[in-house]
C-alpha positions in Angstrom: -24.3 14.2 -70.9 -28.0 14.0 -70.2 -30.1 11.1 -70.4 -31.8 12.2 -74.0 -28.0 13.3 -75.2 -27.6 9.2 -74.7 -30.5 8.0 -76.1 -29.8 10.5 -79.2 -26.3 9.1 -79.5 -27.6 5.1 -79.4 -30.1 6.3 -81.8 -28.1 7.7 -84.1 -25.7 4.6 -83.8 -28.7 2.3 -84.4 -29.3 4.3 -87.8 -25.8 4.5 -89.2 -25.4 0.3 -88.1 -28.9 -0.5 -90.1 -27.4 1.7 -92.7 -24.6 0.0 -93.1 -26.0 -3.2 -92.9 -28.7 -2.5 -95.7 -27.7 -4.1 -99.2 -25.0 -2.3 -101.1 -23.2 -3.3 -104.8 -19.9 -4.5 -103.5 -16.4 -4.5 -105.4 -13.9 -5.9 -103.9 -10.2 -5.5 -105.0 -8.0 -8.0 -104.1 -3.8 -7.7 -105.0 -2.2 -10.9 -105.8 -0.1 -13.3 -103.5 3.4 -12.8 -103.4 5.4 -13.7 -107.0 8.4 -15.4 -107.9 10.1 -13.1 -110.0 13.2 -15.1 -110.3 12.2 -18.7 -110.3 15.2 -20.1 -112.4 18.6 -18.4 -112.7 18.3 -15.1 -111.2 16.9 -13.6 -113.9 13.5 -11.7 -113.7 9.9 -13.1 -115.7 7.3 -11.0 -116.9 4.8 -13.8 -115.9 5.5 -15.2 -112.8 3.4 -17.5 -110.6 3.2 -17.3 -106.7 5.6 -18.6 -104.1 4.8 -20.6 -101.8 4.0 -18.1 -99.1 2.0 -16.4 -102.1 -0.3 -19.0 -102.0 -0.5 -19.4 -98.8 -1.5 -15.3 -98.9 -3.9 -16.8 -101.6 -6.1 -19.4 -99.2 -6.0 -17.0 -96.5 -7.4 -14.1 -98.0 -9.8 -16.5 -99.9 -11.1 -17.9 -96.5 -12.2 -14.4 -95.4 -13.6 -13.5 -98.8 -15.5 -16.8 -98.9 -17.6 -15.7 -96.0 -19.4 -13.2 -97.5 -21.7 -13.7 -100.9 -20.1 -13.5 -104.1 -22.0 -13.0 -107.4 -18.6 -13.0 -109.9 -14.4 -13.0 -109.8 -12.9 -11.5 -112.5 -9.0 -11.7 -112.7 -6.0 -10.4 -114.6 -4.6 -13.1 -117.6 -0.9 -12.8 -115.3 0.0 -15.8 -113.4 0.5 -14.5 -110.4 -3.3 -13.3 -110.2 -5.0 -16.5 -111.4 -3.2 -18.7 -108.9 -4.4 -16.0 -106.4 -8.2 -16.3 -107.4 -8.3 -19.8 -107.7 -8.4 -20.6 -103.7 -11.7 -18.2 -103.4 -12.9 -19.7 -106.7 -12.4 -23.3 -105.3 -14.7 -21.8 -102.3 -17.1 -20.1 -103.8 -17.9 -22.3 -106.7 -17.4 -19.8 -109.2 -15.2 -19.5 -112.0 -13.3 -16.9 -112.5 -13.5 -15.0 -115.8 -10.0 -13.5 -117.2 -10.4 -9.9 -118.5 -7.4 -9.2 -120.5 -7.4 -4.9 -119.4 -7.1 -5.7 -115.9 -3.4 -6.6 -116.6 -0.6 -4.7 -114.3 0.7 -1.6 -116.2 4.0 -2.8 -119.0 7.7 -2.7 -117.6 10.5 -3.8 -119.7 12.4 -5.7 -117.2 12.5 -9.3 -118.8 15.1 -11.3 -117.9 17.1 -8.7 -116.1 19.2 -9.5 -113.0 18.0 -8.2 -109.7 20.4 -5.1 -109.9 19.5 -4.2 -113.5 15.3 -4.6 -112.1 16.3 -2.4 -109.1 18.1 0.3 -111.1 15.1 0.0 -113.8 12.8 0.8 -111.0 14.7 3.6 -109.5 15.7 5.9 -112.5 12.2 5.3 -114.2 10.7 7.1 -110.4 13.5 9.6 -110.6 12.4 11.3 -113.6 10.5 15.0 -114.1 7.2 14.6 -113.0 5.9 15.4 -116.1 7.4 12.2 -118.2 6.0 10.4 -115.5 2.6 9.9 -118.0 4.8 7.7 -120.6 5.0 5.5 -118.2 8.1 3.3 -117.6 10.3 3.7 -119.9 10.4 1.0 -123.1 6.5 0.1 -122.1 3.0 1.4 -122.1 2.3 5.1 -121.7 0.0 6.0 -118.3 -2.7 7.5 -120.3 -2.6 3.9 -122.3 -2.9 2.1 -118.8 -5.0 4.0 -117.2 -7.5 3.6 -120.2 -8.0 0.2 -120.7 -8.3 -0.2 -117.0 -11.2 1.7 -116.6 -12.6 0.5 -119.6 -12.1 -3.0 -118.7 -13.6 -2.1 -115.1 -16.7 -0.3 -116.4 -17.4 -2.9 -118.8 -17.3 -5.7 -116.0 -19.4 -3.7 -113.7 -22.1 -3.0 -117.0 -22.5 -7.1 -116.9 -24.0 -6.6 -113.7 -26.3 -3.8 -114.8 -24.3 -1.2 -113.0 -23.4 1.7 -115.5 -22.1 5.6 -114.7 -23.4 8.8 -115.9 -22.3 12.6 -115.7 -24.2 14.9 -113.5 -23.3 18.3 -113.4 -19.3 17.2 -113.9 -19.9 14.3 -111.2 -19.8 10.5 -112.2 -23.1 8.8 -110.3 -23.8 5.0 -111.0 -27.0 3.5 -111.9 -26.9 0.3 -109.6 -29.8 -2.5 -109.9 -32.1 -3.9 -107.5 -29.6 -7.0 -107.1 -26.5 -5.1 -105.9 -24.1 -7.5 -107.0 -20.9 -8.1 -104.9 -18.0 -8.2 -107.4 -14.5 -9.7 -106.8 -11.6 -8.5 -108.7 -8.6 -9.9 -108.6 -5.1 -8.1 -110.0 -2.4 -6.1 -109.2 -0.9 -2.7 -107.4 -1.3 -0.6 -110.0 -4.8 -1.8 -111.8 -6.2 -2.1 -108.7 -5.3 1.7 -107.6 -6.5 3.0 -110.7 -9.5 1.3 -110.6 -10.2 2.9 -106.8 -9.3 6.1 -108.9 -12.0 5.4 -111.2 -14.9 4.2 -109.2 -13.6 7.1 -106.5 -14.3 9.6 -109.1 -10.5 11.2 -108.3 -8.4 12.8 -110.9 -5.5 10.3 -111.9 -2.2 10.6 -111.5 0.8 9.0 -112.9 1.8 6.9 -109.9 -1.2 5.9 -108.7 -0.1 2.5 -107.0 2.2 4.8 -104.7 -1.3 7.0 -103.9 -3.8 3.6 -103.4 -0.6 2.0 -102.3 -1.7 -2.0 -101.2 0.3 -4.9 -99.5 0.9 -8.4 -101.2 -3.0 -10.3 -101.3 -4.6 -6.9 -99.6 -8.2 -6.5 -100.2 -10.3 -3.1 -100.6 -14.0 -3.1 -100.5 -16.0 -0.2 -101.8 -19.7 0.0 -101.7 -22.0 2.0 -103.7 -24.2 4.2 -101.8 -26.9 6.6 -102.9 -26.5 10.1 -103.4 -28.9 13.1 -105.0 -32.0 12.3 -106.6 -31.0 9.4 -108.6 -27.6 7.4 -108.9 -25.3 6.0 -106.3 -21.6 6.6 -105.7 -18.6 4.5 -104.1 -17.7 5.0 -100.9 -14.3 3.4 -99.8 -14.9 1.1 -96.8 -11.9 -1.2 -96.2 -8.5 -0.5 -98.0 -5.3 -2.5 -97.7 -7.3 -4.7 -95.2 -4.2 -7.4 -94.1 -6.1 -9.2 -91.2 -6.4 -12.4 -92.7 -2.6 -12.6 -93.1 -2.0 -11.4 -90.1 -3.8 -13.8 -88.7 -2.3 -16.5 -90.2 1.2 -15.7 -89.7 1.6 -14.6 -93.1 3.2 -11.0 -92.7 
């Protein structure tokens, strides 16, 4: 390599760090700790709050978060994902607001034994692809889920003055000056299809399995711009585990 190949290359890397390090709208999608779905006699709860380890999971990933700014935490109404926001909002000094749609998609598994969960589970994946969209069986349809998902992410994002628009069959968002850094806390499968959302990807009925995260996992996306006018998200950290690792905690 000659001498201006290398000063091209360090160039180049100089470019792509600044750019990187410029200001960019944030959202951050953090899973909850793990739950105990059987805290009493062996039978499972819709509503479950964390184990211990879970919120464990909880302060650790909230330590990391916490080192970054953070404008707003939004959270699922479940258990499970308020006691997992409440570390990072006990660090940041916000308060978390609950937004009913980012709820994990409806099972009808309460206060069913472990086997009768498991075999729930396991015929509900089993089926034709196609009845995959009514979701599992006895609850909400996808379609129903994936709706008030997005709609419950786009409105959160619009109280931060960030709103999409079509362009030429493409989804660009309008992103202010401030580019807030947004934290959301739920689940698997709200999370997953909000990636599929901001992403612009076409869903698909099992999209926890396609954005598939671990137990207090963060993803970070960050809006960049792109054509004349409008930004898109670009994925930058998914399933990101290192505080837990870290700590001991997988």
């Amino acid at each position: 390599m000659s001498r201006s190949d290398g000063v091209e290359r360090r160039g180049a890397a100089a470019r792509e760090a600044l750019r990187r390090a410029s200001p960019h709208a944030h959202v951050t999608l953090v899973r909850h700790g793990e739950p105990d779905w059987t805290p009493a006699d062996g039978r499972s709860v819709n509503d479950p709050g964390l184990t211990a380890l879970g919120r464990a999971q909880a302060r650790a990933t909230a330590a990391r978060l916490a080192e970054s700014k953070i404008d707003a935490i939004y959270v699922s109404p479940y258990r499970r994902a308020r006691e997992t926001a409440a570390p990072l909002a006990e660090a940041t000094g916000l308060t978390p607001v609950i937004v009913d749609g980012l709820a994990e998609v409806g099972v009808a598994v309460d206060g069913l034994s472990q086997e009768e969960v498991d075999r729930y589970f396991q015929e509900g994946s089993q089926r034709p692809l196609a009845e995959h969209w009514e979701g599992w069986p006895g609850a909400e349809t996808f379609h129903e889920f994936h709706a008030r998902v997005t709609a419950a992410v786009t409105d959160v994002l619009g109280r931060h003055g960030v709103h999409p628009e079509t362009s030429h069959d493409f989804t660009v968002w309008e992103i202010p000056p401030e580019t807030p850094n947004i934290v959301l806390v739920g689940h698997g499968g709200t999370n997953s299809v909000a990636l599929t959302h901001l992403l612009d990807i076409r869903p698909v009925p099992w999209e926890w399995m396609r954005f598939e995260s671990e137990l207090a996992a963060f993803s970070i996306v960050h809006a960049r711009p792109i054509g004349p006018n409008g930004c898109v998200w670009s994925l930058q950290n998914f399933n990101e585990t290192d505080p837990l690792r870290n700590e001991g905690l997988r």
